[in-house]
DOFI-708232 format. One record per residue (C-alpha): residue number from 1; residue in one letter; x, z, y. Coordinates in Angstrom, 2 decimals, padded with zeros to 5 digits. Layout:
<pts>
{pt NUM, 'A', {X, Z, Y}} ...
</pts>
This chain:
<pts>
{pt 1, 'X', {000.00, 000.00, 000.00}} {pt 2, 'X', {002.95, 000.79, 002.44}} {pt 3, 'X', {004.20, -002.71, 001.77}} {pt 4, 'X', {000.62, -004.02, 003.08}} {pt 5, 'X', {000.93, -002.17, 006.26}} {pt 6, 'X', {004.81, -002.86, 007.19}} {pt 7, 'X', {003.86, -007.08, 006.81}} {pt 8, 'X', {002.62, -008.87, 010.18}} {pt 9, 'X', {-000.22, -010.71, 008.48}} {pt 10, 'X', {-002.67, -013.59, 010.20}} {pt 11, 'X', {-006.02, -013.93, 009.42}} {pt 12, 'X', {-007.26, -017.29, 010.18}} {pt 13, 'X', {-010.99, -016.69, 011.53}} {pt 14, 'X', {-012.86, -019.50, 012.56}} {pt 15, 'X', {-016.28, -020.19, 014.00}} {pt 16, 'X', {-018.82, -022.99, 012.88}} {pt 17, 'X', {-020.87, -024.33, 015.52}} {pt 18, 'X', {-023.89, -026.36, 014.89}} {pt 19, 'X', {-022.49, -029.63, 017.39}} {pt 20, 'X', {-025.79, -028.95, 019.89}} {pt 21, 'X', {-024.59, -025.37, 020.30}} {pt 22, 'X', {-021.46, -026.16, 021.52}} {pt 23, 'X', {-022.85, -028.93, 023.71}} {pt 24, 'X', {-025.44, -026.44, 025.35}} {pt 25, 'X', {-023.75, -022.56, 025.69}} {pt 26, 'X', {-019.49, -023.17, 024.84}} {pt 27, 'X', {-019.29, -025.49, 027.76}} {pt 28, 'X', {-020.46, -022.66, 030.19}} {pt 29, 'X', {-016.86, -021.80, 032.15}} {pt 30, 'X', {-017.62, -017.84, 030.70}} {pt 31, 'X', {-017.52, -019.08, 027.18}} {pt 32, 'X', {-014.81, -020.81, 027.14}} {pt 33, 'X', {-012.82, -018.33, 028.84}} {pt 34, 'X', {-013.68, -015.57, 026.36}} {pt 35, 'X', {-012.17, -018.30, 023.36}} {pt 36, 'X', {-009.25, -019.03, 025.40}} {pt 37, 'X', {-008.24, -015.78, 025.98}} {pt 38, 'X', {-009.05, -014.65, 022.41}} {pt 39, 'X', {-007.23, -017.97, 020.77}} {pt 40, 'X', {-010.58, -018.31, 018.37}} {pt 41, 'X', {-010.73, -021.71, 016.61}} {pt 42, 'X', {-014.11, -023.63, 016.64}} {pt 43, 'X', {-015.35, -025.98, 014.16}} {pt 44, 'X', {-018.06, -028.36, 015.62}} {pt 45, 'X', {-020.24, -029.80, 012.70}} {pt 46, 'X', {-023.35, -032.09, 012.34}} {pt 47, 'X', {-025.65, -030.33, 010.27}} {pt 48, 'X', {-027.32, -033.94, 009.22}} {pt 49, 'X', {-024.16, -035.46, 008.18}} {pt 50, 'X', {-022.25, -032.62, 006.96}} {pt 51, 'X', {-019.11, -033.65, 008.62}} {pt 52, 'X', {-017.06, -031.98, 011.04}} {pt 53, 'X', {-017.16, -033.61, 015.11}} {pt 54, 'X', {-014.70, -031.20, 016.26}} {pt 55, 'X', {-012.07, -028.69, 015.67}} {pt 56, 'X', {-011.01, -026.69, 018.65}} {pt 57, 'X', {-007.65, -024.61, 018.76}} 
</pts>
């Protein structure tokens, strides 16, 4: 368990956005600020198609 806690480990967390969510609220300035300063990753998708639009670092 000590071993655990002495490692510097990255969790990749990522968010999945329906693509006319992020159109309509993560292009208000507040929004994107909050992601920027938090260095979240965003994964736009069509729900239709199944297929990612975007992916945001």
């Amino acid at each position: 368990m000590r071993f655990l806690l002495d490692q510097d480990v990255y969790a990749l967390t990522a968010k999945f956005l329906k693509q006319s969510t992020y159109e309509n609220f993560f292009q208000l300035k507040a929004i994107k600020i909050v992601f920027q300063q938090n260095q979240l990753l965003l994964i736009v998708v069509d729900i239709e198609s199944e297929m990612i639009v975007q992916w945001i670092n």
